[in-house]
C-alpha positions as CSV (number, residue, x, y, z in Angstrom):
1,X,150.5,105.4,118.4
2,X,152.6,104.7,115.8
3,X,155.6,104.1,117.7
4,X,153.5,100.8,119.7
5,X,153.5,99.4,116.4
6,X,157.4,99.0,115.2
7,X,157.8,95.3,116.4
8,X,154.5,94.6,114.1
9,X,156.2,97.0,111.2
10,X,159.4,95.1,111.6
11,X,158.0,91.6,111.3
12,X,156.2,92.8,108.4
13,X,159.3,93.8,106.6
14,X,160.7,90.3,107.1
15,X,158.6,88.5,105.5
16,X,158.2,91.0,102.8
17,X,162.1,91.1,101.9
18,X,163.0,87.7,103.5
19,X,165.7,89.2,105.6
20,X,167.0,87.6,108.6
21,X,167.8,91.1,110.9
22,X,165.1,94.3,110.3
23,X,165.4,97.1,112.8
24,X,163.2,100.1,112.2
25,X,163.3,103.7,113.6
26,X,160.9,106.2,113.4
27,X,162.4,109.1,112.8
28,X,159.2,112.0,112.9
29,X,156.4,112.7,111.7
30,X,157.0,115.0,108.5
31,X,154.8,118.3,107.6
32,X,152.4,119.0,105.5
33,X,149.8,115.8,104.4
34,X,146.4,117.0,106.1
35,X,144.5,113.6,105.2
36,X,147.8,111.8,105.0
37,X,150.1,111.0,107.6
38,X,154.0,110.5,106.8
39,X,156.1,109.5,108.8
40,X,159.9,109.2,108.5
41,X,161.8,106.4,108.9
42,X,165.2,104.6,109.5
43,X,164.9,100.6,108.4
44,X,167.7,98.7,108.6
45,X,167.8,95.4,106.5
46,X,170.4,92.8,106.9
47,X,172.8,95.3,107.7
48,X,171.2,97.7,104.8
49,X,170.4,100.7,105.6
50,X,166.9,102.2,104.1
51,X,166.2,105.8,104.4
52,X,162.2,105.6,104.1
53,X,158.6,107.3,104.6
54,X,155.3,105.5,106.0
55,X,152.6,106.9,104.4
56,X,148.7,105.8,106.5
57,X,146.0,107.9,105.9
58,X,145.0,111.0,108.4
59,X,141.7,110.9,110.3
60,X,140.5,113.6,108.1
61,X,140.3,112.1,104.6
62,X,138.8,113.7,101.4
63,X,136.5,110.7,99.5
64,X,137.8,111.2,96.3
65,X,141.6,110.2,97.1
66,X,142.7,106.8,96.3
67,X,143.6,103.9,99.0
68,X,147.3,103.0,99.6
69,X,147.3,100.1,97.6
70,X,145.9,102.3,94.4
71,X,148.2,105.2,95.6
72,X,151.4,102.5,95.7
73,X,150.2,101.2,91.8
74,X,150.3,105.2,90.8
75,X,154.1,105.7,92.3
76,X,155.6,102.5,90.7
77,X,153.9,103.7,87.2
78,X,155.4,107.4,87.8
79,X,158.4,106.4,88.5
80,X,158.7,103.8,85.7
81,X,158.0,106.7,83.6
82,X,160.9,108.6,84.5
83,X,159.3,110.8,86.9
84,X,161.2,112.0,89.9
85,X,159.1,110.1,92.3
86,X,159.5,108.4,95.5
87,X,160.2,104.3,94.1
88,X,157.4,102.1,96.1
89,X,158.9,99.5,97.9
90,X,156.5,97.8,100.3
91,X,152.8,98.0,100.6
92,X,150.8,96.6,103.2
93,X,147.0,97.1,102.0
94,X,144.7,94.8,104.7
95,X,145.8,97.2,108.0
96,X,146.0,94.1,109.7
97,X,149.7,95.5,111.1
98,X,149.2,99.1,111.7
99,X,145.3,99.1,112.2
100,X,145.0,100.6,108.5
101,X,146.7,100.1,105.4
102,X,150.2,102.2,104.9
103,X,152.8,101.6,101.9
104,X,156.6,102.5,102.6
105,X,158.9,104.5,99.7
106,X,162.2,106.0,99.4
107,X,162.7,109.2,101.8
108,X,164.1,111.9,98.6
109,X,166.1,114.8,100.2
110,X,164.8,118.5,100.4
111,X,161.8,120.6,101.8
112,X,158.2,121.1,100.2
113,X,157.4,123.8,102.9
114,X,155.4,126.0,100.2
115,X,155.2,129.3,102.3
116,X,159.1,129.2,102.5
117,X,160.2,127.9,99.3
118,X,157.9,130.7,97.2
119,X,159.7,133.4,99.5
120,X,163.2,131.7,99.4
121,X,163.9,131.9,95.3
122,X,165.2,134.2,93.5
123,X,163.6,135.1,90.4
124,X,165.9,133.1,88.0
125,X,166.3,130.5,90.0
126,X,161.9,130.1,90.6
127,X,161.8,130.7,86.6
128,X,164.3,127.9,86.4
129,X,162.0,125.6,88.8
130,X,159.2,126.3,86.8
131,X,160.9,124.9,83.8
132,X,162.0,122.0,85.9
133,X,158.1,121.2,87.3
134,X,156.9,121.4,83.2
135,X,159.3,119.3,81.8
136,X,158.5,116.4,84.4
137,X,154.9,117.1,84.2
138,X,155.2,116.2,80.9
139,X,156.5,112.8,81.1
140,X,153.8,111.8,83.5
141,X,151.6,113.4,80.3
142,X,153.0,110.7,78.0
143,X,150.8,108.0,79.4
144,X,147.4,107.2,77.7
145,X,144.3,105.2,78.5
146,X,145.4,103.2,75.5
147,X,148.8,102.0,76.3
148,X,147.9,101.8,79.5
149,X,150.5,100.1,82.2
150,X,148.6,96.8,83.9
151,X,149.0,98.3,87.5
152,X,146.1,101.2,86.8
153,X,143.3,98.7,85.7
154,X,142.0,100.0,88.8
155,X,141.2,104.0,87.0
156,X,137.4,104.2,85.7
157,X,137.7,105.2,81.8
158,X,137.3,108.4,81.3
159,X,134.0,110.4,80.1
160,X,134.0,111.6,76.8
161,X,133.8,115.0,77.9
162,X,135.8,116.1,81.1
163,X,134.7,119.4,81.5
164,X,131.3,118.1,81.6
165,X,131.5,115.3,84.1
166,X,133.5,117.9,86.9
167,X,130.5,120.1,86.8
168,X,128.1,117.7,86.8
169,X,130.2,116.1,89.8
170,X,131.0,119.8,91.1
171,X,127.3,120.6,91.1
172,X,126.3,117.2,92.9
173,X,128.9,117.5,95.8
174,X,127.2,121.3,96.4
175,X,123.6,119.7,96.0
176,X,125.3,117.4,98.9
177,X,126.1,120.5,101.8
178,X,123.6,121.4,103.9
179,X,123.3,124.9,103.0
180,X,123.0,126.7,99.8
181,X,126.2,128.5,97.5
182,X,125.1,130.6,95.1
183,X,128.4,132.1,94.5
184,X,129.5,128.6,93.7
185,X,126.4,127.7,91.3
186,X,126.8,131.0,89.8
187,X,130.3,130.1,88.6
188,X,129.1,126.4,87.8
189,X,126.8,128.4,85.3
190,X,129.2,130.7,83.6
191,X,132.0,127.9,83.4
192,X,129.4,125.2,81.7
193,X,128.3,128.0,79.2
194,X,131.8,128.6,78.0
195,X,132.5,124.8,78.3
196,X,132.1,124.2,74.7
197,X,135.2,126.5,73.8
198,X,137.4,124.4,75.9
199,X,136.1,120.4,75.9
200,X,138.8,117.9,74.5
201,X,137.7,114.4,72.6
202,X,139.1,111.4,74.3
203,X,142.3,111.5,72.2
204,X,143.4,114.4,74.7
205,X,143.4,112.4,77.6
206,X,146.0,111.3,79.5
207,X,147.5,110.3,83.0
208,X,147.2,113.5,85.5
209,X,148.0,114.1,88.8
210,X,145.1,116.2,89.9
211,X,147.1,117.4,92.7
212,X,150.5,119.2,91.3
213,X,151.0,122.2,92.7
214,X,153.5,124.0,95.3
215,X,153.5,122.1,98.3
216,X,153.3,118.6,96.9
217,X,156.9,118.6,95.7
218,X,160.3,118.6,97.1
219,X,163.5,121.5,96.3
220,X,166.2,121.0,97.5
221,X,169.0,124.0,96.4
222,X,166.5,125.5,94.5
223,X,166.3,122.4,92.1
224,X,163.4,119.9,91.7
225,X,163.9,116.3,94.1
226,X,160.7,114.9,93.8
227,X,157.2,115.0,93.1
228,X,154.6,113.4,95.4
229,X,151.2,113.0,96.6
230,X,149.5,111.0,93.7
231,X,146.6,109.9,95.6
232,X,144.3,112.2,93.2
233,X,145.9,110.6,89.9
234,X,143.5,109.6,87.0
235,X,142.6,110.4,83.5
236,X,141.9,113.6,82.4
237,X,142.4,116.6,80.2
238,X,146.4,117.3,81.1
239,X,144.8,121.1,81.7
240,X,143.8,120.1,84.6
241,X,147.2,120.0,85.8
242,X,148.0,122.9,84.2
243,X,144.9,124.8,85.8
244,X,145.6,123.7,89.5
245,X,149.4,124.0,89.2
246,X,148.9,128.4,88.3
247,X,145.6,128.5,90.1
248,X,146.0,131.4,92.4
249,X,145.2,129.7,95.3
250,X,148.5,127.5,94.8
251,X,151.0,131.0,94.8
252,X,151.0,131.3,98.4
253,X,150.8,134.9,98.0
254,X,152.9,135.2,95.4
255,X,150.6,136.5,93.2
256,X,152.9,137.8,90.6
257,X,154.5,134.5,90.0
258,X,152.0,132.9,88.0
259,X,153.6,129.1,87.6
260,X,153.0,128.5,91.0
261,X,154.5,131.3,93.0
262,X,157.8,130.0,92.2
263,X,158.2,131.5,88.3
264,X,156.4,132.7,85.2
265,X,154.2,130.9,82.8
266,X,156.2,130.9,80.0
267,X,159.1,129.3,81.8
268,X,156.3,126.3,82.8
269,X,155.0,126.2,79.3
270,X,158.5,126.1,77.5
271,X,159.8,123.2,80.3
272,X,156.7,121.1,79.4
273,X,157.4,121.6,75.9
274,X,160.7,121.1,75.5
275,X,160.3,118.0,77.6
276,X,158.0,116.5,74.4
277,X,154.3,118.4,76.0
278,X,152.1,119.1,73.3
279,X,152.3,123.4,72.5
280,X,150.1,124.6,75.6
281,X,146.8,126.9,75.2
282,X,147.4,129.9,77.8
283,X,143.3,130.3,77.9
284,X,142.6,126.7,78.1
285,X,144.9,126.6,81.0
286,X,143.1,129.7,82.7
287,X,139.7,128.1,82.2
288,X,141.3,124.8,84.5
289,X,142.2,127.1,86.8
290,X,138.8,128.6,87.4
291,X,138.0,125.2,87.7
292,X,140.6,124.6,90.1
293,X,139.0,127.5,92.1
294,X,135.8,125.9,92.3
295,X,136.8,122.5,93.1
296,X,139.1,124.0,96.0
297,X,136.4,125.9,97.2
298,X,133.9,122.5,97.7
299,X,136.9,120.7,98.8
300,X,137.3,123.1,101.8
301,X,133.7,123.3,102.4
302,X,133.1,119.6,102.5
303,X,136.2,119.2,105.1
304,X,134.8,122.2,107.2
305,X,131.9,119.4,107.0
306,X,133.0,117.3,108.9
307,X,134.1,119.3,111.7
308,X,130.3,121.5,111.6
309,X,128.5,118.0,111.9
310,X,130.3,116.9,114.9
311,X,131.4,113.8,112.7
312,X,135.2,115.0,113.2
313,X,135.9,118.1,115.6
314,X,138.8,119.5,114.4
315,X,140.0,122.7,114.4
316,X,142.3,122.9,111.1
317,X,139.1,121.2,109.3
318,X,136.5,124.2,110.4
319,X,139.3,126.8,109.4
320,X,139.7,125.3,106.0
321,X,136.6,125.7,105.1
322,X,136.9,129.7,105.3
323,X,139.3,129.2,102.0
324,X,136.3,128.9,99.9
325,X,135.2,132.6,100.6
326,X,138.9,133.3,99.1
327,X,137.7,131.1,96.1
328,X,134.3,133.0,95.7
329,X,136.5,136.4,95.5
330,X,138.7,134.7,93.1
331,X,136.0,133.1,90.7
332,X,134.0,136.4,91.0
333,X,137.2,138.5,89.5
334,X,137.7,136.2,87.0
335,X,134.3,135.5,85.6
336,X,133.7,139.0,85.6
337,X,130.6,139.3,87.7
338,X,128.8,142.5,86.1
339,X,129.2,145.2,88.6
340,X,131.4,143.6,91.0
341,X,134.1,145.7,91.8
342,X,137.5,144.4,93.0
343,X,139.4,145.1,96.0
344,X,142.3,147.1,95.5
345,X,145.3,145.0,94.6
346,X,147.9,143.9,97.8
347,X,151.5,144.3,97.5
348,X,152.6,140.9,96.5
349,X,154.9,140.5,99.5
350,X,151.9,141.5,101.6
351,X,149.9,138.5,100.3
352,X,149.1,135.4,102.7
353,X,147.4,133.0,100.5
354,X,145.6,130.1,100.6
């Protein structure tokens, strides 16, 4: 238990800021964050007060996402870039005070409840949102491998062609599940024969979060507080982002509002472009978010995993891996399987989606 371990937490922050009085107060464990615990927190330093989150990870990780002390490097570079993220203040990367590394940040006002927040805005105001999430997509977009800040040394150099390397990956990580997915291959197929169309050279690459979508960001008023969760960051084509940002999976039902069930596309395009985003490719960004489809869909499958194995019995685990059926539909619609027919269409406020 967390709460055994403030006297440790509290020692830690002493020698880390040299102060003479640290009290600290957990406050509750926040939402949201399935391979990541957060927890909130009161610190008092000296007499200062610190409103702050403890990020650890969850029992049920995902391989690909980075370690605190690579996650920690990511925040101070995003928010040296402008971005509205957390600021990094302390890291603690051996576990040797917790029983696993953790890294503590600012605690930003405001809710990143997706279900609510999709349901809660009006249309001007979600459009408004949208423009909000482009323009400060685009300033994490400014950074290249080339001018890159000392802190990411850690980030492999790109391949020289993205779309490539995911499927390859995508394909291996399926080779890697016990049972076969033909839906899955089938789409791997189809995406690598129009790959050609949409590969960028190495002069398109740039700093991503691999994660931004609805859910992994904070409104507070109906007005962007912060964007988190950058323990997917790397180099990559910034359609990624684009892709898993408007991939239907990330509306929460809200079909209709393409930009992440909060607005349109166009408001999401014009943000990021106004904000200095190079003019975006509506059908590049629709081939990242079949992409996006498929890499949810082996994400969930790979989690449910864990839980079939007996490695990690856990209930939200086996039930995540029925969102990949959800992907199939969705990657069968849009790659036009010959002769497969559609459902017909849900009212949007009937939808409940992944």
């Amino acid at each position: 238990m967390l709460a055994n371990k403030i006297p440790a937490i509290a020692d830690f922050l002493r020698r880390e800021t040299g102060a003479r009085d640290v009290a600290v107060k957990l406050v509750g464990r926040l939402g949201g964050g399935a391979i990541q615990e957060n927890w909130a927190t009161d610190i008092d330093i000296d007499g200062k007060s610190v409103a702050a989150v403890l990020r650890a990870d969850a029992p049920s990780g995902i391989d690909e996402s980075w370690g605190k002390e690579q996650e920690f490097a990511l925040l101070k570079v995003a928010h040296a870039a402008g971005m509205k993220a957390p600021q990094a203040l302390w890291l603690e990367p051996t576990g040797s005070v917790i029983g696993q590394p953790f890294h503590i940040t600012a605690r930003l006002p405001g809710s990143a409840d997706p279900r609510k927040l999709v349901r809660a805005l009006e249309e001007e105001e979600g459009d408004a949102l949208a423009r909000e999430l482009g323009a400060e997509l685009a300033k994490l977009h400014r950074l290249t491998p080339a001018k890159s800040p000392a802190e990411l040394a850690f980030l492999p150099q790109p391949p020289a062609d993205i779309v490539a390397a995911r499927l390859a990956e995508f394909r291996h990580r399926l080779d890697a599940l016990p049972e076969a997915q033909p839906v899955l291959e089938w789409a791997i197929n189809r995406l690598e024969d129009e790959a050609s169309t949409y590969a960028r050279g190495p002069d398109a690459i740039r700093l991503c979060h691999r994660d931004f979508r609805t859910g992994n960001y904070l409104v507070e008023n109906a007005h962007l507080v912060g964007v988190l969760d950058f323990e997917f960051a790397g180099w990559s084509d910034p359609y990624e982002d684009f892709g898993w940002f408007c991939a239907r999976c990330w509306r929460f039902g809200m079909y209709g509002a393409e930009a992440g069930g909060v607005g349109q596309r166009a408001a999401f395009y014009a943000g990021y472009e106004e904000a200095g985003g190079d003019t975006v490719d509506d059908g590049k960004v629709r081939f990242w978010e079949q992409m996006a489809a498929l890499r949810w869909a082996i994400m969930a499958l790979e989690q449910a995993e864990r839980h079939l194995s007996g490695r990690e019995r856990s209930i939200e685990l086996a039930l995540t891996g029925l969102v990949a059926l959800e992907m199939e539909y969705d990657l069968l619609v849009d790659l036009r399987l010959p002769g497969f027919k559609p459902a017909p269409k849900k009212r949007q406020e009937d939808g409940d989606a992944a």
